[in-house]
Steps between C-alpha positions, in 0.01 A plus 500: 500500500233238364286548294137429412289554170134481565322461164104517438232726462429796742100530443271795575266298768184582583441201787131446728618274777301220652360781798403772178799695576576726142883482460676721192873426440802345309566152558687167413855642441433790781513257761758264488776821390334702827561162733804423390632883556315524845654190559865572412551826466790634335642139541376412096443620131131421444385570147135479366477448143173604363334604200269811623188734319690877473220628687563260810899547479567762736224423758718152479768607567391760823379164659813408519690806616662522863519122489888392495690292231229513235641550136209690284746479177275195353158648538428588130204629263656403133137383431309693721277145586493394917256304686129582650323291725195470691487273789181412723593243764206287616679375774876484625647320201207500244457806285368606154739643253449735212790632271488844255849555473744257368916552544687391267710217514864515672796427225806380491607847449366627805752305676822572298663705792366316792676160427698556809231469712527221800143418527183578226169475600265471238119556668279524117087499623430438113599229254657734258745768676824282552612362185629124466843674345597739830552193681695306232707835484558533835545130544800536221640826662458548847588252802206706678278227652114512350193520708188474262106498661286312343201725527620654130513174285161384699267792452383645179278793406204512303360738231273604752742600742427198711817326652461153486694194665667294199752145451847554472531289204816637406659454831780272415645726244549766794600274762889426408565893530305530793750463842167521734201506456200669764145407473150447699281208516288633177767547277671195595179332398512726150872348485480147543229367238318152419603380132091492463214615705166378495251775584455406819853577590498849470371565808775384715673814654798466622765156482579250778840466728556208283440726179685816625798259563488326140501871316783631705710174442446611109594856547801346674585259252491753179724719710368699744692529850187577730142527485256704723175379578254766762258334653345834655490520873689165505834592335684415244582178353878489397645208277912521403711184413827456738701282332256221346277533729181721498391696772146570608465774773212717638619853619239599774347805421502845694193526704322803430194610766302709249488478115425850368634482129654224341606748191841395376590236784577242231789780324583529824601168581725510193681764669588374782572196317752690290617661845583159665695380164695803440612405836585107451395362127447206631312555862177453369334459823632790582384696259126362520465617850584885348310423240194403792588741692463788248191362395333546841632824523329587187161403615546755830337813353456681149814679485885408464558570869413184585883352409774504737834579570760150485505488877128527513415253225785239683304527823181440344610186350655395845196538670262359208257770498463899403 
């Protein structure tokens, strides 16, 4: 049976979407571990690793119950620190984030007895809760390929409680033990930085074709095997080498009739991404179109019902739509 570690932060959200909906519940590693069972049932070992408050550990752990393949063993309190955020969307992908609960980082340690793992999927939403050393150690000790969003490393939380967008400065220290790398168009643009900006400059939002295709040719040449661009409702940029040769290809995106939360749609996407390369490490195509189509599952209603069986989530891609 394969095997997938999903490692990250399971916050206590409190979420106002862009129509003034309230929404209270766990997120980030909730739903990637809920689409990936709903997805294959009994068919994988799907682990989320997660540092959790005590108080939230058992109401964790009922959200997952009745769900198949889900192993609870790495849900742990040792410091009794987990994430809380606010979230108030001002439109479908624009929101305002607040932070008053901080996890603590993920270890080396923490990963001691999963180093048999096929796949890990690291989803952080802050700069500080994976640490540099997990992925050298798993780099060293497992052959499990390494998914790593970007959203961690490119957002950063203030005194205030404020989450702000930051530069990856460090980025090319993570990048050799990094096998693929997800982003969006922001944090792409917090990833791929001038050598000097002139005031001016920081108002630019988001990079170019030409500049999204420079920055994944680096990730690519320090060692990374495939990076993940979203481009929202227009799909997902993929860039691999084969052979010498890179390759540039846009993965259509699911069309969706009606956005009603877009919650967790970006850890979603890393799911299916880890669902397609469990599969076929190297179909990378394949996997983005899971990793679309879980996305646009995820913005189909405010509960995990909205993911689907395999047979359901193959016809969906077929057809190109939900």
């Amino acid at each position: 049976m394969k095997k997938i570690a999903v490692v990250g932060p399971i916050p206590r959200d409190h979420i106002v979407t862009h129509s003034g909906d309230l929404i209270q519940k766990w997120g980030c590693v909730t739903h990637p571990v809920i689409a990936l069972s709903v997805l294959a049932g009994d068919q994988l070992e799907i682990v989320p690793v997660c540092h959790l408050r005590t108080v939230d550990h058992d109401n964790v752990e009922e959200v997952f119950q009745g769900y198949k393949g889900i192993n609870l063993k790495h849900l742990t309190t040792a410091n009794d620190q987990g994430d809380i955020i606010s979230l108030r969307f001002l439109n479908h992908n624009d929101r305002l984030e607040r932070q008053t609960g901080f996890m603590d980082p993920i270890l080396p340690a923490d990963m001691t007895n999963l180093l048999d793992c096929d796949v890990f999927v690291f989803i952080p939403i802050s700069d500080y809760e994976i640490s540099l050393d997990t992925l050298k150690f798993l780099k060293k000790k497992s052959k499990g390929t390494i998914i790593f969003d970007a959203h961690g490393p490119t957002t950063a939380c203030l005194v205030n409680g404020e989450r702000q967008r930051k530069f990856w400065i460090d980025r090319d220290q993570w990048l050799p033990y990094i096998d693929v790398l997800k982003m969006n168009l922001e944090e792409a643009h917090a990833s791929w930085f001038q050598k000097e900006y002139e005031t001016e400059d920081f108002t630019k939002e988001e990079l170019n074709r030409d500049e999204i295709r420079k920055f994944a040719e680096h990730c690519l040449k320090l060692g990374v095997k495939c990076v993940y661009v979203t481009l929202d409702s227009r799909g997902c940029l993929t860039y691999f080498k084969k052979g010498s040769k890179i390759i540039e290809e846009l993965v259509p995106s699911i069309k969706v009739e009606k956005v009603i939360d877009t919650t967790g749609c970006g850890d979603s996407f890393a799911g299916g991404l880890s669902f397609g390369l469990v599969q076929n490490p190297k179909d990378y195509i394949g996997a983005a179109k899971y990793g679309n189509a879980l996305g646009a599952l995820r913005t189909q209603g405010k509960t995990f019902e909205v993911f689907k069986s395999l047979e359901e989530t193959d016809s969906i891609i077929a057809k190109g739509h939900v």
